[in-house]
N, CA, C and O atoms as a GROMACS GRO file, in nm:
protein
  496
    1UNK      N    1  12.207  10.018  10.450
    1UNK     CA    2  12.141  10.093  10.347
    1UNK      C    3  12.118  10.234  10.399
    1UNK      O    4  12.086  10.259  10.515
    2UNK      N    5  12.133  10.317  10.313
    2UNK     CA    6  12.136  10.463  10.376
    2UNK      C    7  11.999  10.479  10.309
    2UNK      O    8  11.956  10.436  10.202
    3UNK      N    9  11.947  10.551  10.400
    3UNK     CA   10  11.776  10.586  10.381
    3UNK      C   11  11.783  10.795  10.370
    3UNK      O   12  11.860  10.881  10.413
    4UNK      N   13  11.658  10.793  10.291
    4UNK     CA   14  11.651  10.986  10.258
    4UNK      C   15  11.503  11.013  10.347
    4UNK      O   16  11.396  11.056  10.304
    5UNK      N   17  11.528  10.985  10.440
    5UNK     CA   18  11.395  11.025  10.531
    5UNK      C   19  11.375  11.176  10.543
    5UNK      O   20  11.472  11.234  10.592
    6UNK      N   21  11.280  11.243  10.514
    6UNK     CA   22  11.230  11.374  10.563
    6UNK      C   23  11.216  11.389  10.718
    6UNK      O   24  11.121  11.334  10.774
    7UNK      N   25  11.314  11.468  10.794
    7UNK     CA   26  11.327  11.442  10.928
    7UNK      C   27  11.206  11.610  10.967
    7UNK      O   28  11.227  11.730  10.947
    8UNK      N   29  11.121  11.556  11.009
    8UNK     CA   30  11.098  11.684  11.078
    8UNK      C   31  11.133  11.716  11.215
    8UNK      O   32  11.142  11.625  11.298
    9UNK      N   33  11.157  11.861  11.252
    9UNK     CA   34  11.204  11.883  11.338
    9UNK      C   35  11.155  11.856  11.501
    9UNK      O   36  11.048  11.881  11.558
   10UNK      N   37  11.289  11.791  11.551
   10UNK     CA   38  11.217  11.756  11.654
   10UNK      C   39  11.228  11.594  11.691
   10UNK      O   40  11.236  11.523  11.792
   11UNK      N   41  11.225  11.580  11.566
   11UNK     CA   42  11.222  11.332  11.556
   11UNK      C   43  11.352  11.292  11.544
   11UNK      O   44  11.455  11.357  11.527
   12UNK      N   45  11.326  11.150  11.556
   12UNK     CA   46  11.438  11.098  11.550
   12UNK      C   47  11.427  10.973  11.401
   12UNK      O   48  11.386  10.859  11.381
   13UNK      N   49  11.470  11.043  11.351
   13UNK     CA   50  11.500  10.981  11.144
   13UNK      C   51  11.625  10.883  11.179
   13UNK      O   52  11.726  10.895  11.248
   14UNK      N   53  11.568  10.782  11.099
   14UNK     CA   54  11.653  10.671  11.142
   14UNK      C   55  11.768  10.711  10.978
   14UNK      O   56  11.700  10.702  10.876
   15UNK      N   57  11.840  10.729  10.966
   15UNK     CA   58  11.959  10.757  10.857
   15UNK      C   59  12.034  10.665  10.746
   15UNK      O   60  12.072  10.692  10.632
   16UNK      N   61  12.041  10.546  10.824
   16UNK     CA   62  12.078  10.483  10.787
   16UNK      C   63  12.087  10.316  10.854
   16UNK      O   64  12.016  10.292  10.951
   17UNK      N   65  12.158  10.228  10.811
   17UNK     CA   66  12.085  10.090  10.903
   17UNK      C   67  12.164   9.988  10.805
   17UNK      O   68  12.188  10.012  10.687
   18UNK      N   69  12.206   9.852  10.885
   18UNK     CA   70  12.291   9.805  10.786
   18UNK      C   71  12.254   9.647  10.922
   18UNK      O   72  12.175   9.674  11.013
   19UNK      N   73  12.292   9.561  10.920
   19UNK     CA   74  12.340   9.450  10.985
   19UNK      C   75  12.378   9.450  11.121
   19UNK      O   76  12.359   9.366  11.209
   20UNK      N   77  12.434   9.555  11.124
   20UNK     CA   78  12.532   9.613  11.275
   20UNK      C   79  12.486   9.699  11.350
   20UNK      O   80  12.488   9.659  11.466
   21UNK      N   81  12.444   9.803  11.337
   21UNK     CA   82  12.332   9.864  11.310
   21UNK      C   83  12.269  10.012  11.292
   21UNK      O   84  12.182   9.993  11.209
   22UNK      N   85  12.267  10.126  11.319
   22UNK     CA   86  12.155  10.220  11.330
   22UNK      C   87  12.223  10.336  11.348
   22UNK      O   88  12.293  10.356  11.447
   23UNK      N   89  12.203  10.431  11.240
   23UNK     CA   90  12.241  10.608  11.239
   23UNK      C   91  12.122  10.673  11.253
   23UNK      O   92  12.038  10.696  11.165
   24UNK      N   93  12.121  10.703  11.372
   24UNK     CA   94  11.998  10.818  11.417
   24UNK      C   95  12.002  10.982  11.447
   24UNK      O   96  11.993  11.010  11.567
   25UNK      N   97  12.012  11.064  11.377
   25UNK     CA   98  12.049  11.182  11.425
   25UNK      C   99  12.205  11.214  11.446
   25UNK      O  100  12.250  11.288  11.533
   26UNK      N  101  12.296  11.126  11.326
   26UNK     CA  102  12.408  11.131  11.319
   26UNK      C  103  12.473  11.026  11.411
   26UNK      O  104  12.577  10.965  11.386
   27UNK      N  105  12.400  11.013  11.517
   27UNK     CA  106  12.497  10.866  11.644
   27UNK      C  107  12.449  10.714  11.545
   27UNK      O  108  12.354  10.666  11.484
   28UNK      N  109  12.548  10.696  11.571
   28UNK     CA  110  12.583  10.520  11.512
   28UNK      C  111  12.531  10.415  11.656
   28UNK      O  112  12.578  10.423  11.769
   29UNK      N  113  12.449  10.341  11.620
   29UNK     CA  114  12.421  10.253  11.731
   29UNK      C  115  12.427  10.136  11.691
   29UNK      O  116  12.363  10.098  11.592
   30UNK      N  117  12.499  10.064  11.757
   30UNK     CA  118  12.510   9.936  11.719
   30UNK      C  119  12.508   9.768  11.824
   30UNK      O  120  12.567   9.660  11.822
   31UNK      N  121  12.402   9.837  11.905
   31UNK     CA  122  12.322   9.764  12.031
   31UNK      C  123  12.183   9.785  12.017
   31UNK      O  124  12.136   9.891  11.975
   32UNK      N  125  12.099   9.661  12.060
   32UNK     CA  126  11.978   9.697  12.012
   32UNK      C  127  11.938   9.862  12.087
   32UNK      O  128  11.963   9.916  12.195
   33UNK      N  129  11.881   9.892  11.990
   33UNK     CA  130  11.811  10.060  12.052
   33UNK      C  131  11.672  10.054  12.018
   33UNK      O  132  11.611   9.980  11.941
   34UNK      N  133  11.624  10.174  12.114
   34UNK     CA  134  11.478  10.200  12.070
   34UNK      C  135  11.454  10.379  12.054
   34UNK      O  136  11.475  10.478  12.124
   35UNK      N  137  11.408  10.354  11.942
   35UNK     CA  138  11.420  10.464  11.850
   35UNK      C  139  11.221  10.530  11.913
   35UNK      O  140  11.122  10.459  11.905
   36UNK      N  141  11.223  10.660  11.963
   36UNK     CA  142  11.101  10.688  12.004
   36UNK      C  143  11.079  10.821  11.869
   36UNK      O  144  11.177  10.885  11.832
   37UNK      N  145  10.985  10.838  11.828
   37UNK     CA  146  10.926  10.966  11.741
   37UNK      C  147  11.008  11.096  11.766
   37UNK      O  148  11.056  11.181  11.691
   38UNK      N  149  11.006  11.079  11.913
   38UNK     CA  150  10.997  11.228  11.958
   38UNK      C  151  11.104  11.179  12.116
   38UNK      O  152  11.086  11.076  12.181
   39UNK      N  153  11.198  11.274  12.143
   39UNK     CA  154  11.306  11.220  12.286
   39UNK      C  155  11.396  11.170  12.237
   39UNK      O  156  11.430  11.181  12.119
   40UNK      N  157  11.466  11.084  12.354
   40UNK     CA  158  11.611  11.020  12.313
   40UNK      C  159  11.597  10.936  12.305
   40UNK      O  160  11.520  10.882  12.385
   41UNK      N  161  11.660  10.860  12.204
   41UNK     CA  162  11.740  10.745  12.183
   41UNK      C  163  11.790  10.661  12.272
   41UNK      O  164  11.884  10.706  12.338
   42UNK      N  165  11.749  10.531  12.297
   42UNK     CA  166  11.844  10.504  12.415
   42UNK      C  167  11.873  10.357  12.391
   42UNK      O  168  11.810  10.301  12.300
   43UNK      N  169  11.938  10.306  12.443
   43UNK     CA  170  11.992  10.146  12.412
   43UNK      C  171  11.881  10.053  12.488
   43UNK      O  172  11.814  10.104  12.578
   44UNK      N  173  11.867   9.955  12.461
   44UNK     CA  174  11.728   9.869  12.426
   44UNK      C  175  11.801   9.772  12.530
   44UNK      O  176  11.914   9.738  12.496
   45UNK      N  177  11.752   9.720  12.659
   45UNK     CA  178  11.813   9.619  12.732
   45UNK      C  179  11.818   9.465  12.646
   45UNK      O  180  11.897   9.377  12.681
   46UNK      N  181  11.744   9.451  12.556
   46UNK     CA  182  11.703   9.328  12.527
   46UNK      C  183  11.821   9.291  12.408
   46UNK      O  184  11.825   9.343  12.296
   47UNK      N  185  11.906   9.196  12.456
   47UNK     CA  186  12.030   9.169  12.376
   47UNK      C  187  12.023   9.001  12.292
   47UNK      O  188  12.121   8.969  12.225
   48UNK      N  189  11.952   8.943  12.299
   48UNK     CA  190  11.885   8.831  12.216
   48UNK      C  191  11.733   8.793  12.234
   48UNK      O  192  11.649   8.784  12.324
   49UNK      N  193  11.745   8.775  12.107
   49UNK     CA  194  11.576   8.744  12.090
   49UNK      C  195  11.513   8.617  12.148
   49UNK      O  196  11.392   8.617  12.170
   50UNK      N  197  11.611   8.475  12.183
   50UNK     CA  198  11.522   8.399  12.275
   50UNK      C  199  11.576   8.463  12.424
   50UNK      O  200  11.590   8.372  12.506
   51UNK      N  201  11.594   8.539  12.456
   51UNK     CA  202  11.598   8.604  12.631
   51UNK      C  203  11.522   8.706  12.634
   51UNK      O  204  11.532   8.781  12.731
   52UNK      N  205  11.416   8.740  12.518
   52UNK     CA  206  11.309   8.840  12.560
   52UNK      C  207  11.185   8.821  12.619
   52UNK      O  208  11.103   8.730  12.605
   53UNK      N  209  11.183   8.954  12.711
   53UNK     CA  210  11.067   8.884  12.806
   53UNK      C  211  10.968   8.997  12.822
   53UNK      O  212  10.962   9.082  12.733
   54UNK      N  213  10.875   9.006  12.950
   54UNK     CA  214  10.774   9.103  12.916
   54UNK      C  215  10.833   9.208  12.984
   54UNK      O  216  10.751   9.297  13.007
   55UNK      N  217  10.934   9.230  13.022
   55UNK     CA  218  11.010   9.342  13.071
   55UNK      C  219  11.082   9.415  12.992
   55UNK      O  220  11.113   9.533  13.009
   56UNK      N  221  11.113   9.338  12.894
   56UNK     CA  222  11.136   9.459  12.766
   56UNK      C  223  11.058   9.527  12.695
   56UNK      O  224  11.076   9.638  12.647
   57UNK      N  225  10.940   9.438  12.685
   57UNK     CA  226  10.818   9.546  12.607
   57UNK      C  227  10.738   9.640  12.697
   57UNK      O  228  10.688   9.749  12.669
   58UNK      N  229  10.738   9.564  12.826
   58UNK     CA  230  10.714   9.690  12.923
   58UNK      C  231  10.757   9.835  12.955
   58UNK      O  232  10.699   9.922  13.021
   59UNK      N  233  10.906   9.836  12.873
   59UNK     CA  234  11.004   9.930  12.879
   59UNK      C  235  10.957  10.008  12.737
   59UNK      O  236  10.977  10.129  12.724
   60UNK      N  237  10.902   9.940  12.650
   60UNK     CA  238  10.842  10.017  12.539
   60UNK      C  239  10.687  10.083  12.558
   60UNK      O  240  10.636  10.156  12.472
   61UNK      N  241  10.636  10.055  12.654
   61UNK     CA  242  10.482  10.070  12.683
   61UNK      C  243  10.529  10.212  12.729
   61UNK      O  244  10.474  10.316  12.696
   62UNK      N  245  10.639  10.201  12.810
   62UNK     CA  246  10.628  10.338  12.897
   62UNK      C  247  10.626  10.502  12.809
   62UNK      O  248  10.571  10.609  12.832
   63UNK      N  249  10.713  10.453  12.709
   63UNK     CA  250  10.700  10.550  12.608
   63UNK      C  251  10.538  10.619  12.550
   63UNK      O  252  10.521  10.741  12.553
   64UNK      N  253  10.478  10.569  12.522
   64UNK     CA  254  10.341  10.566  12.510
   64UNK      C  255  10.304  10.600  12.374
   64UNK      O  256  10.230  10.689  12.333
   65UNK      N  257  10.371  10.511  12.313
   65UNK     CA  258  10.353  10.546  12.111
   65UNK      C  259  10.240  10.488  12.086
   65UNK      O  260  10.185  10.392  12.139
   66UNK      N  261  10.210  10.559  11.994
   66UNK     CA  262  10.037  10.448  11.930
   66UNK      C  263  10.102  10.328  11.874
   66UNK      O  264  10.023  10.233  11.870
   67UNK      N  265  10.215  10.302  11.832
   67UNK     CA  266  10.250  10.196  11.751
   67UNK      C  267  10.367  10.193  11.801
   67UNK      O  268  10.429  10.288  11.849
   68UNK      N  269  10.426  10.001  11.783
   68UNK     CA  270  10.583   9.938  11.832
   68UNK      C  271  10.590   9.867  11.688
   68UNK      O  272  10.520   9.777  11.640
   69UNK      N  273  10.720   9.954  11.627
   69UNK     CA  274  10.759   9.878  11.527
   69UNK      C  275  10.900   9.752  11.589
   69UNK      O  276  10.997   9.788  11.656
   70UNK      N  277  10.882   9.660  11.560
   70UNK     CA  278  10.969   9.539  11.615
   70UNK      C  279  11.077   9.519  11.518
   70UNK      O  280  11.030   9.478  11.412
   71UNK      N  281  11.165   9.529  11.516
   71UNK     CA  282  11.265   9.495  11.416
   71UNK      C  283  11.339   9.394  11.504
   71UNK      O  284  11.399   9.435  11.603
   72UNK      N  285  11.337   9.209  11.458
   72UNK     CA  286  11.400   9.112  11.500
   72UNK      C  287  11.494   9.092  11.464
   72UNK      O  288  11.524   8.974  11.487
   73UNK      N  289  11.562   9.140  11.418
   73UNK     CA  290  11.756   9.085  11.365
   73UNK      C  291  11.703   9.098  11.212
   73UNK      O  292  11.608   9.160  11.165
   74UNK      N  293  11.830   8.994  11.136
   74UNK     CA  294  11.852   9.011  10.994
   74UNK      C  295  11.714   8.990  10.940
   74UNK      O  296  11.658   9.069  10.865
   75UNK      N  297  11.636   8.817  11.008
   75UNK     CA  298  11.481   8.802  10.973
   75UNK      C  299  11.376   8.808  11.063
   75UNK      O  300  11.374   8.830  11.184
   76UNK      N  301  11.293   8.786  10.986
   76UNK     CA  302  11.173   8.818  11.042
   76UNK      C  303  11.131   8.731  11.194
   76UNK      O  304  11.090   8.616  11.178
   77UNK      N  305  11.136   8.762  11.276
   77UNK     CA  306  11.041   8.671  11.407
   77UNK      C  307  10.955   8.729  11.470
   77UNK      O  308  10.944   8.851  11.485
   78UNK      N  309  10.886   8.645  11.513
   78UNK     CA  310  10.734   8.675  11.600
   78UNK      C  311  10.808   8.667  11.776
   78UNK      O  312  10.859   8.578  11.844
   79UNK      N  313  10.775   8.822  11.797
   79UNK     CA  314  10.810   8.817  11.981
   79UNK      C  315  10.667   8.728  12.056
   79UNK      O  316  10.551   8.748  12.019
   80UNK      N  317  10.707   8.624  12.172
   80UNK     CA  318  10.616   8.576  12.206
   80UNK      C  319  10.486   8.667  12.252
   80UNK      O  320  10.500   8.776  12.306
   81UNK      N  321  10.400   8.627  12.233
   81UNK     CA  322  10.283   8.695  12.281
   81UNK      C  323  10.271   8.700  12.409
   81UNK      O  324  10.177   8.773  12.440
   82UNK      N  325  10.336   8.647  12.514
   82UNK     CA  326  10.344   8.664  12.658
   82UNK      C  327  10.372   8.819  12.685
   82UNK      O  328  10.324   8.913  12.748
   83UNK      N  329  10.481   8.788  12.596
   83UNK     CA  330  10.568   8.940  12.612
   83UNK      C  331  10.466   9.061  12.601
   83UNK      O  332  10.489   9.152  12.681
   84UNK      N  333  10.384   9.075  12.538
   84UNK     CA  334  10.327   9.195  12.494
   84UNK      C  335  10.196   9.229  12.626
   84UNK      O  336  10.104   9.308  12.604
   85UNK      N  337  10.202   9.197  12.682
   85UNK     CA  338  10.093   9.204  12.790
   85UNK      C  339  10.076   9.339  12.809
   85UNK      O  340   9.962   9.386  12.801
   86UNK      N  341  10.207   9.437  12.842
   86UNK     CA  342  10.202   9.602  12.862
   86UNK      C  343  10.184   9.663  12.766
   86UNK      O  344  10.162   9.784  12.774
   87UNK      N  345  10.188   9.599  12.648
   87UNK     CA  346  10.142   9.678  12.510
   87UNK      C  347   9.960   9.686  12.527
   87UNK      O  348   9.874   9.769  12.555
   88UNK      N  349   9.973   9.542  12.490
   88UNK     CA  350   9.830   9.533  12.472
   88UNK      C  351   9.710   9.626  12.620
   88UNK      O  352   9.613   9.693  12.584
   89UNK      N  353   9.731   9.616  12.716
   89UNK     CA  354   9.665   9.675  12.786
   89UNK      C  355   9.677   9.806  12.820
   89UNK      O  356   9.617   9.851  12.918
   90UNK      N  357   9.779   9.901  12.719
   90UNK     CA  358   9.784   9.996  12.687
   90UNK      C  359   9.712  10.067  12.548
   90UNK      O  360   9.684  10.184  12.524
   91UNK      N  361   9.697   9.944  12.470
   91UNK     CA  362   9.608  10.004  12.340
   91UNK      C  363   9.711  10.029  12.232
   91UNK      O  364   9.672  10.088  12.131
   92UNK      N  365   9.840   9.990  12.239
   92UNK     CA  366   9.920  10.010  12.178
   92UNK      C  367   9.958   9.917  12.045
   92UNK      O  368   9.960   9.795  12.062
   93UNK      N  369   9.975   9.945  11.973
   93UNK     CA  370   9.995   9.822  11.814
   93UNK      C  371  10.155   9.759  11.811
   93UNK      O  372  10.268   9.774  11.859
   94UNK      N  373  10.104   9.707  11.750
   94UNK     CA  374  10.281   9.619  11.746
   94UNK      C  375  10.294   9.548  11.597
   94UNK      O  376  10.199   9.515  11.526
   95UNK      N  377  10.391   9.538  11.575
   95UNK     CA  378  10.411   9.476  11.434
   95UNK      C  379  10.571   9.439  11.428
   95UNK      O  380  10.672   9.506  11.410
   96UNK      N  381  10.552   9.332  11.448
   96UNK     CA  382  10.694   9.345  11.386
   96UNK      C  383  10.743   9.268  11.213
   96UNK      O  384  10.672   9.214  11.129
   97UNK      N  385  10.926   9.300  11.215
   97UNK     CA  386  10.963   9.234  11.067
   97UNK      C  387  11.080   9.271  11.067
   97UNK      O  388  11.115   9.375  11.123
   98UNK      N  389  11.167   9.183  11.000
   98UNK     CA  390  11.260   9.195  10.999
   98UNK      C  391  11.350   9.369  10.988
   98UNK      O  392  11.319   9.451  10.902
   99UNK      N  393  11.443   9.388  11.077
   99UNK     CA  394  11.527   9.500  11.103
   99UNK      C  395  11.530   9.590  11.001
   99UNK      O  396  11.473   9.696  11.027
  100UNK      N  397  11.575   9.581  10.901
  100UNK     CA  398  11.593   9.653  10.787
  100UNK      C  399  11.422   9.684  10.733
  100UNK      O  400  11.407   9.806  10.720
  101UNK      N  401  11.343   9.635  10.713
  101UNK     CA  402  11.161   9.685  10.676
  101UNK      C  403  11.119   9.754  10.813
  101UNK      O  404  11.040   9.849  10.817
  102UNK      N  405  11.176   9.701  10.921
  102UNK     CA  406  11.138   9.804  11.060
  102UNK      C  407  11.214   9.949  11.003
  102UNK      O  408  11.138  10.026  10.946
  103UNK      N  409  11.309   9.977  11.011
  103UNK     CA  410  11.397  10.081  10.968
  103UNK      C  411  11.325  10.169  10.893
  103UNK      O  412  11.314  10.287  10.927
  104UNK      N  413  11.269  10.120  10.786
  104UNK     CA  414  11.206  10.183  10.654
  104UNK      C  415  11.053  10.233  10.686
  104UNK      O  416  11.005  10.347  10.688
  105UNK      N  417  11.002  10.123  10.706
  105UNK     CA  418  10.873  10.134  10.836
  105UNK      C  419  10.827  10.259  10.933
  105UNK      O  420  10.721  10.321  10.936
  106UNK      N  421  10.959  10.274  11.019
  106UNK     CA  422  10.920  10.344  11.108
  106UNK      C  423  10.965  10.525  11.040
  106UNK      O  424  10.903  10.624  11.078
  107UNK      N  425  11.068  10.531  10.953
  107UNK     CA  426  11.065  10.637  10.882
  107UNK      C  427  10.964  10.679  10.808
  107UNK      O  428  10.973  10.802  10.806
  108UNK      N  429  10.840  10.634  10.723
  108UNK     CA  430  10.773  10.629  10.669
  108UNK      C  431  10.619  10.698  10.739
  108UNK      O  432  10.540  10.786  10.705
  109UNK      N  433  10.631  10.602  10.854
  109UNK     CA  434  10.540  10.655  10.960
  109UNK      C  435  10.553  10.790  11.045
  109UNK      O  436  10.477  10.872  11.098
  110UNK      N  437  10.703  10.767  11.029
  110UNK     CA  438  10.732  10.929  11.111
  110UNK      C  439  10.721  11.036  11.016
  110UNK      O  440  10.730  11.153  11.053
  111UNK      N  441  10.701  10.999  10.882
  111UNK     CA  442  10.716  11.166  10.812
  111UNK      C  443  10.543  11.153  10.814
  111UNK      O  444  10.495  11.248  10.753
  112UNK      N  445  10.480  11.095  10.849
  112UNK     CA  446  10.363  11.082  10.839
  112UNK      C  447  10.284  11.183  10.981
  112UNK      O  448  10.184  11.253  10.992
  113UNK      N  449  10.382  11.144  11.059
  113UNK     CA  450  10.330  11.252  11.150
  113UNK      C  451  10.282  11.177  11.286
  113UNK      O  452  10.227  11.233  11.380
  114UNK      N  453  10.312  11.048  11.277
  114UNK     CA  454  10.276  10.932  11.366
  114UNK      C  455  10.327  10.890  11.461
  114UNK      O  456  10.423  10.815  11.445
  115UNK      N  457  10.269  10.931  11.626
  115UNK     CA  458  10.368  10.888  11.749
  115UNK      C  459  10.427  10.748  11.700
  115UNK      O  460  10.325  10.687  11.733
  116UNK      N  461  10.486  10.676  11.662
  116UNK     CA  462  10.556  10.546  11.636
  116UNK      C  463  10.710  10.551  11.697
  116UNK      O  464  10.774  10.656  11.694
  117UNK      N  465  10.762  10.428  11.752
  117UNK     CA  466  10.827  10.376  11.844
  117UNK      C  467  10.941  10.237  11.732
  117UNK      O  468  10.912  10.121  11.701
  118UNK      N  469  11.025  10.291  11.712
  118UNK     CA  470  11.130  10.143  11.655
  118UNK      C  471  11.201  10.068  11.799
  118UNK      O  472  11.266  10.141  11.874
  119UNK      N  473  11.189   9.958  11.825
  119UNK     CA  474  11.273   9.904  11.872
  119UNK      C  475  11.353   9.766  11.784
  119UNK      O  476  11.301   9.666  11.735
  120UNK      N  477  11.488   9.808  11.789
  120UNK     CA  478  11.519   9.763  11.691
  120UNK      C  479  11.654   9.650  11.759
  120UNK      O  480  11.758   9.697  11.806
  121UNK      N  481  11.621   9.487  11.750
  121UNK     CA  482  11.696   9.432  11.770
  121UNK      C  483  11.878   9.358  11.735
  121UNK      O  484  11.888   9.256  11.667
  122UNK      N  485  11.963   9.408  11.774
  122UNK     CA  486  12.069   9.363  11.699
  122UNK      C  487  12.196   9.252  11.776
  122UNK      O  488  12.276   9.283  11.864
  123UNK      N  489  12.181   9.124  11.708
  123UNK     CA  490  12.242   9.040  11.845
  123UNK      C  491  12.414   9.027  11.782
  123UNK      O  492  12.456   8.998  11.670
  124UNK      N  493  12.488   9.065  11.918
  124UNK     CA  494  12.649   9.021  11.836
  124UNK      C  495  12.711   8.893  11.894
  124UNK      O  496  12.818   8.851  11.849
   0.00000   0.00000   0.00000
C-alpha cells in the first residue's frame, strides 16, 4: 500500500509497505528493518519472530525513542515480554500490530512530531 505521509525534513517517512516489504526515503527494504524518526535506516537482525530475543529489543533501546512501534509480519503477535527488559528499564513504550497498522502508525506519529522508532518484522 503506498502511503501520503507528510515527511518533514530530516525523518524517515515510511512510503510505502506491502508484504515484502518497506520504501523509506526512496530505498526498498525487504529484510526486517528498523525505521528510527530521525538517522539511518538499518536492517533489523531479528529474522523470525519465534527466534526473538532480548537482544533485539536491546538493539532498539539503544536508539532512545519514546516509543517502539512493533510490526510482527502479515498478523498481529505479542513479542514475549522477556524480550522487552531494555525497553522497559529505559521508560520506553512499545506497542505492537500487525506490519501494515505499524507502517501507518509510525507515519502518523512522525508527522506528529514524535521521537517514535518502527521496527518492522518481515520473515522470507
Amino acid at each position: 500500500m503506498k502511503l501520503h505521509a507528510e515527511r518533514i525534513e530530516g525523518t524517515n517517512a515510511i512510503a510505502r509497505h506491502g508484504k515484502d516489504g518497506v520504501v523509506v526515503n526512496g530505498i526498498t527494504h525487504t529484510t526486517s528493518v528498523v525505521v528510527p524518526w530521525r538517522g539511518t535506516v538499518t536492517t533489523w537482525s531479528a529474522q523470525r519472530f519465534e527466534l526473538l530475543s532480548a537482544d533485539h529489543f536491546a538493539e532498539l533501546a539503544a536508539h532512545e525513542p519514546e516509543l517502539v512501534i512493533f510490526g510482527s509480519g502479515q498478523k498481529m503477535r505479542f513479542a514475549p515480554p522477556s524480550c522487552l527488559r531494555a525497553l522497559i528499564e529505559k521508560g520506553i513504550g512499545f506497542e505492537s500490530m500487525d506490519t501494515a497498522a505499524a507502517c501507518r502508525t509510525y507515519n502518523v506519529l512522525l508527522a506528529e512530531g514524535r521521537a517514535v522508532l518502527a521496527a518492522l518484522l518481515f520473515e522470507h
